[in-house]
C-alpha positions as CSV (number, residue, x, y, z in Angstrom):
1,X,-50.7,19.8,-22.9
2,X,-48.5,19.1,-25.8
3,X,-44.6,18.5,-25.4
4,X,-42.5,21.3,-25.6
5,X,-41.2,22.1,-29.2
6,X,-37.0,21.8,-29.2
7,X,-35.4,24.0,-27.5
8,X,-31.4,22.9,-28.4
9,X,-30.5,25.3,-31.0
10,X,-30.2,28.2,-28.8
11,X,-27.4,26.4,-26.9
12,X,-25.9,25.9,-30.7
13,X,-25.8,29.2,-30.6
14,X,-23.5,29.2,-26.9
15,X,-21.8,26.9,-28.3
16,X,-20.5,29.1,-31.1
17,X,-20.4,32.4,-29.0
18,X,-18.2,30.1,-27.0
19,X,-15.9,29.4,-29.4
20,X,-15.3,32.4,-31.2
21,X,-14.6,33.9,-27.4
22,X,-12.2,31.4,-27.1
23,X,-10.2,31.9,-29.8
24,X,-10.2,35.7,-29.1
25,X,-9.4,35.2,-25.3
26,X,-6.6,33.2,-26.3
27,X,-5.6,35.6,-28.8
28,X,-5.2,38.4,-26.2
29,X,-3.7,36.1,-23.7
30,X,-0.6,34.9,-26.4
31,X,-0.3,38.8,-26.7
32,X,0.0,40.2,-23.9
33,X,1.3,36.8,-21.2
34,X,-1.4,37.9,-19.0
35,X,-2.4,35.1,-16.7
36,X,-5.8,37.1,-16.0
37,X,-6.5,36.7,-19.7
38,X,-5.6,33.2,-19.6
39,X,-8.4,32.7,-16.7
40,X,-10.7,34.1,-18.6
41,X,-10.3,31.9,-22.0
42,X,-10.3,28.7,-19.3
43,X,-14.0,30.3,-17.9
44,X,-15.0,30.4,-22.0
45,X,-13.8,26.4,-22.3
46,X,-15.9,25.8,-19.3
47,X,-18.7,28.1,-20.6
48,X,-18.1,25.6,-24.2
49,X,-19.0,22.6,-22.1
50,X,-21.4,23.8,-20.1
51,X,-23.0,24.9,-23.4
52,X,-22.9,21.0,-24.8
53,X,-24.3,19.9,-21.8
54,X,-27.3,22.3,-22.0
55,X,-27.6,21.0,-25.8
56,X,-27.4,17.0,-24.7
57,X,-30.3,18.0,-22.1
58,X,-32.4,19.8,-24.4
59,X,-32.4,17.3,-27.1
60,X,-34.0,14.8,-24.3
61,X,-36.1,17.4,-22.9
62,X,-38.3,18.2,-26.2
63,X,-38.4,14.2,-26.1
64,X,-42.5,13.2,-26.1
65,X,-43.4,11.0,-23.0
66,X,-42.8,7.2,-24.0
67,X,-43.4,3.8,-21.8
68,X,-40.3,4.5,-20.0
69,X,-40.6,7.9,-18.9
70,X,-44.7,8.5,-18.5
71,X,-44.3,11.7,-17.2
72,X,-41.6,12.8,-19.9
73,X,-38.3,13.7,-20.4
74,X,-38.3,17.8,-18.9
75,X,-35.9,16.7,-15.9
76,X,-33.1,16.2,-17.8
77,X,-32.1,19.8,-18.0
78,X,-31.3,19.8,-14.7
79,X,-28.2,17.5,-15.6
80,X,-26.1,19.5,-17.4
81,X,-25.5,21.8,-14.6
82,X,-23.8,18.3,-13.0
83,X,-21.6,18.4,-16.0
84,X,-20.7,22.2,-16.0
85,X,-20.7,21.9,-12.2
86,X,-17.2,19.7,-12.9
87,X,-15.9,21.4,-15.4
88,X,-16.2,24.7,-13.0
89,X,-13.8,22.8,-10.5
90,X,-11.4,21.8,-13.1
91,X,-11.1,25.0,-14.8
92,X,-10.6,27.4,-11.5
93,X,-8.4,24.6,-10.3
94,X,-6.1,25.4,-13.4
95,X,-6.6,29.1,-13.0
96,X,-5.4,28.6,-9.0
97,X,-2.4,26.8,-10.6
98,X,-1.6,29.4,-13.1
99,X,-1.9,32.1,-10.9
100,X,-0.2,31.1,-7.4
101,X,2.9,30.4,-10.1
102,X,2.1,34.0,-11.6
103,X,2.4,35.3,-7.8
104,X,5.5,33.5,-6.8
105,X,7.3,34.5,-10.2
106,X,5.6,37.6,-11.9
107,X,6.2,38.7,-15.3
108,X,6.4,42.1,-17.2
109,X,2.7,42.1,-19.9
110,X,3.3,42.8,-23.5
111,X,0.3,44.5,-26.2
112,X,-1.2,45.3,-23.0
113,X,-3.4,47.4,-25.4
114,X,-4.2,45.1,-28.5
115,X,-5.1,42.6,-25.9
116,X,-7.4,44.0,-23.9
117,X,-9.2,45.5,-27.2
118,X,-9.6,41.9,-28.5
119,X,-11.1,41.2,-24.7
120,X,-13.6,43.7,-25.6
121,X,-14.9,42.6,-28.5
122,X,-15.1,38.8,-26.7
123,X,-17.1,40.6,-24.0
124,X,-19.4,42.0,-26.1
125,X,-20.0,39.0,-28.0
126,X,-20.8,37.0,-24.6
127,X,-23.2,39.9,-23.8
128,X,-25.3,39.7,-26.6
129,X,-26.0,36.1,-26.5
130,X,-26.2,35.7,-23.0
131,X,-29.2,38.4,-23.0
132,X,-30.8,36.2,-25.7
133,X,-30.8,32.7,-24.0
134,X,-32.1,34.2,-20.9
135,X,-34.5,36.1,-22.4
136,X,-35.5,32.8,-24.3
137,X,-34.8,30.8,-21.4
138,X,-37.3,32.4,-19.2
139,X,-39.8,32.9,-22.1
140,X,-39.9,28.4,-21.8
141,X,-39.4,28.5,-18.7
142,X,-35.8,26.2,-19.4
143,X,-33.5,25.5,-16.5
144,X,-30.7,25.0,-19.1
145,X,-31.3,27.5,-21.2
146,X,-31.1,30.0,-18.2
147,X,-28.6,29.0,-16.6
148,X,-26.3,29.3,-19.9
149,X,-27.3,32.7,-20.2
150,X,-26.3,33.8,-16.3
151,X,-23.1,31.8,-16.8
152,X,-21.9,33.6,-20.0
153,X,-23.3,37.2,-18.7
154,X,-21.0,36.1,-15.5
155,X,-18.4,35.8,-17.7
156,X,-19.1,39.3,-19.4
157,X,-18.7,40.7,-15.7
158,X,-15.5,38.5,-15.2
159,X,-13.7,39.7,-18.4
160,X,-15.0,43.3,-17.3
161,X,-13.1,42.7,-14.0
162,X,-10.1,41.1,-16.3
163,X,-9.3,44.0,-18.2
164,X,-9.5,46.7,-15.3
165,X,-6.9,44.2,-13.4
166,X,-4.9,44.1,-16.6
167,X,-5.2,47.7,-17.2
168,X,-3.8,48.8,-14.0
169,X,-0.9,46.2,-14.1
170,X,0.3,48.5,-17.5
171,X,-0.5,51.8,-15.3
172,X,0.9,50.5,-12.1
173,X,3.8,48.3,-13.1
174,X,3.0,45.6,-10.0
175,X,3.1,42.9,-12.2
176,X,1.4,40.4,-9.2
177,X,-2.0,42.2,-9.7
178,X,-2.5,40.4,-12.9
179,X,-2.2,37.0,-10.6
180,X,-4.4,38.8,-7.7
181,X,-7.0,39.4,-10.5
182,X,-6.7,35.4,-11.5
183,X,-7.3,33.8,-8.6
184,X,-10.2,36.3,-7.7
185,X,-11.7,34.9,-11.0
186,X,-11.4,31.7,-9.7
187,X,-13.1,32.5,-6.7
188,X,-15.9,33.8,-8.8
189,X,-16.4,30.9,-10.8
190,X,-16.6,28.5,-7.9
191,X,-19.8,30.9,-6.4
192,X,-21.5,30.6,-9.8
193,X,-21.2,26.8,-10.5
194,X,-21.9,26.5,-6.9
195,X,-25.3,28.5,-7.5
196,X,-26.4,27.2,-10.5
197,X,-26.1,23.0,-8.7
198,X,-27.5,24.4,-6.0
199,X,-30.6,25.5,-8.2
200,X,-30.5,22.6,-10.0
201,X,-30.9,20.0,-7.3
202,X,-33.7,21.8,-6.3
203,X,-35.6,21.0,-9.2
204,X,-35.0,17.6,-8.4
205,X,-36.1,17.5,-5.5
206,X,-39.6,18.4,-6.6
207,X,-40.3,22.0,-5.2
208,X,-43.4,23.5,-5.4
209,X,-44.5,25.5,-8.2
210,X,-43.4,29.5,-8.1
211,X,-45.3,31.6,-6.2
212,X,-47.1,33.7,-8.8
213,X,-48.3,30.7,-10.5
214,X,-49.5,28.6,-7.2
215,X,-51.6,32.2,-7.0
216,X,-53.0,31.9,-10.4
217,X,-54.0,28.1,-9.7
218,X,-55.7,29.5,-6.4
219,X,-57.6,31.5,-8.0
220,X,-59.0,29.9,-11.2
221,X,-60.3,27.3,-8.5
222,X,-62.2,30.0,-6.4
223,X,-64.0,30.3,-9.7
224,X,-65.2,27.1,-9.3
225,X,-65.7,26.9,-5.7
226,X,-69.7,27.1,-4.9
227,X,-72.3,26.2,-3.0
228,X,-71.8,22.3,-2.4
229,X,-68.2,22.4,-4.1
230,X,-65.0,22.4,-2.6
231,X,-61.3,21.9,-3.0
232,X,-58.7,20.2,-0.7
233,X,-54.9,19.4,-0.4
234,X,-53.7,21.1,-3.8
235,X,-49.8,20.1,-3.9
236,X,-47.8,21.1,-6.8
237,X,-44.4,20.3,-8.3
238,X,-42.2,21.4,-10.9
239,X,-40.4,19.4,-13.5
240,X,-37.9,21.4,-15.5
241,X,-40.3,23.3,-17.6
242,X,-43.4,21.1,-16.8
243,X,-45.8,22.5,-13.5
244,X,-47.6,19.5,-11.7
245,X,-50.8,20.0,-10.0
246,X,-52.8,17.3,-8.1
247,X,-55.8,18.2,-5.8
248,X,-59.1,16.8,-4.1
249,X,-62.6,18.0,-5.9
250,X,-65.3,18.0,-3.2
251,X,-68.8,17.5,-4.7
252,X,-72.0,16.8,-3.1
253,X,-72.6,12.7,-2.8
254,X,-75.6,12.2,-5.0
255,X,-73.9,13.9,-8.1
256,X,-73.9,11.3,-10.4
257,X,-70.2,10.2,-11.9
258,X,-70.8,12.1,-15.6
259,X,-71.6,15.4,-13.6
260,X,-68.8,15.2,-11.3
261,X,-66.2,14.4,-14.2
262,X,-68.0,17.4,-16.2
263,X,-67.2,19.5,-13.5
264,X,-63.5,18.4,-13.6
265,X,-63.2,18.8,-17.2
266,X,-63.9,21.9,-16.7
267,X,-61.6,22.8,-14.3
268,X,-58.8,21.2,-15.7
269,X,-59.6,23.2,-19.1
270,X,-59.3,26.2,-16.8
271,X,-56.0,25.4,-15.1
272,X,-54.8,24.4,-18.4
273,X,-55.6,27.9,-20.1
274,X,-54.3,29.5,-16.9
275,X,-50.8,28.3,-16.5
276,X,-48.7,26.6,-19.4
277,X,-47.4,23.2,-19.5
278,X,-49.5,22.2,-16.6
279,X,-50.2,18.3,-16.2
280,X,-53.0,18.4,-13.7
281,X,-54.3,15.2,-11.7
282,X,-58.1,15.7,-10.0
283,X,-59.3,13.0,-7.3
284,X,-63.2,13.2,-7.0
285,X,-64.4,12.9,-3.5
286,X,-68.1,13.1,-1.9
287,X,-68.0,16.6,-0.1
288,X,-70.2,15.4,3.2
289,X,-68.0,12.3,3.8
290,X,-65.0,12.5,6.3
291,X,-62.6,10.0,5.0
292,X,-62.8,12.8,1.4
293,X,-60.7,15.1,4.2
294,X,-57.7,12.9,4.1
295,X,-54.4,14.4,2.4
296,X,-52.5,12.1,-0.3
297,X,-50.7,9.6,0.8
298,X,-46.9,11.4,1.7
């Protein structure tokens, strides 16, 4: 039941991988003229926002509930995506640019080599900390933290796509592929920012709970269901990293009010051990009365 403990120094760390992959990506890109390269140092400037956005959220997300905000803070992670949805536009807007010019006038690559080895070391330095905030990410269950981690291991499979493009311009000699390669990037930036808003404004829209965890709710209140007990219209929602669960408890009419509010004590110490960060709501109704058969009011 407690507030989640801070969550925003994993996205320090994205922020730094970010920056040490844009130095590196501009590095190559100075050395060789590639406009492929240049794409991908713009994805790591977007992936550096996106990453201070993620940071902004979780700061307000490990906030305790307050007067304001009974319910706490835990939606806010779903901003940043609004913020790195933007950036995702501006940035494969500039790639376009670069790369429709790169088409119309196409240049010879220089260091093809020393470039694309620098690439390599950029990639792997993405790789390694995008496995770590998604492996944290879904560990707490963070929207932010997740999403950082798919859009920097995107961006090991875009610089993976960068330096094949690159490396067959310097085999080939048709300079236009490097431009080819560009806008493709593009392309594939738009798809992820598109997916991770998309995902996003789902969670704040209030969508039910996941699947496997609606199960486990199911079940810890068969536990409960007896002779004479009952439950009725269980809705969930989910809040960043917070479940909700409200529901109808159907108990015989002549249990007195302390037996009935034992009984839901006890199931809400059940949910509670069940599923984490659960905020459960129980409604106490007399099981023989019709009017106890009515859903929440929508």
């Amino acid at each position: 039941m407690t507030d989640r403990r801070d969550l925003s120094r994993w996205a320090l760390v994205s922020m730094a991988a970010a920056i040490v992959t844009i130095v590196l990506k501009t590095v190559a890109w100075q050395l060789t003229g590639s406009v492929g390269l240049l794409s991908d140092a713009a994805e790591s400037v977007v992936n550096l926002v996106a990453s201070v956005g993620a940071f902004v959220a979780l700061r307000i997300a490990a906030r305790p509930s307050d007067d304001d905000h009974n319910f706490g803070h835990s939606k806010s992670e779903y901003f940043s995506a609004v913020v790195e949805g933007v950036m995702i536009v501006v940035a494969a807007s500039f790639i376009c640019y670069s790369a429709i010019d790169r088409l119309i006038h196409p240049e010879e690559l220089e260091s093809v080599g020393l470039g694309l080895g620098i690439s390599v070391i950029a990639s792997v330095v993405n790789g390694l900390v995008a496995w770590k905030l998604m492996s944290v990410g879904r560990a707490h269950r963070s929207a932010a933290l997740e999403a950082d981690g798919k859009h920097l291991l995107t961006d090991v499979w875009t610089t993976a796509g960068v330096i094949v493009g690159v490396g067959l311009v310097a085999i080939t000699g048709w300079a236009r592929l490097d431009a080819l390669v560009a806008i493709a990037v593009a392309v594939n930036i738009i798809v992820v920012g598109w997916r991770l808003v998309r995902d996003s404004t789902m969670g704040l829209m209030d969508t039910v709970i996941p699947a496997a965890d609606r199960a486990v709710v199911d079940e810890v209140l068969d536990n409960f269901r007896s002779a004479g007990v009952d439950f009725h219209d269980v809705r969930t929602r989910e809040a960043g990293h917070v479940r909700f669960v409200q529901l109808h408890m159907l108990v015989p009419g002549d249990w007195t009010v302390r037996r009935g509010h034992d009984l839901a004590e006890e199931v809400e110490a059940a949910l509670y051990a069940a599923v984490d960060d659960l905020r459960c709501t129980i409604h106490i109704e007399p099981i023989d009365d019709p009017r106890s058969y009515e859903p929440w009011r929508r």
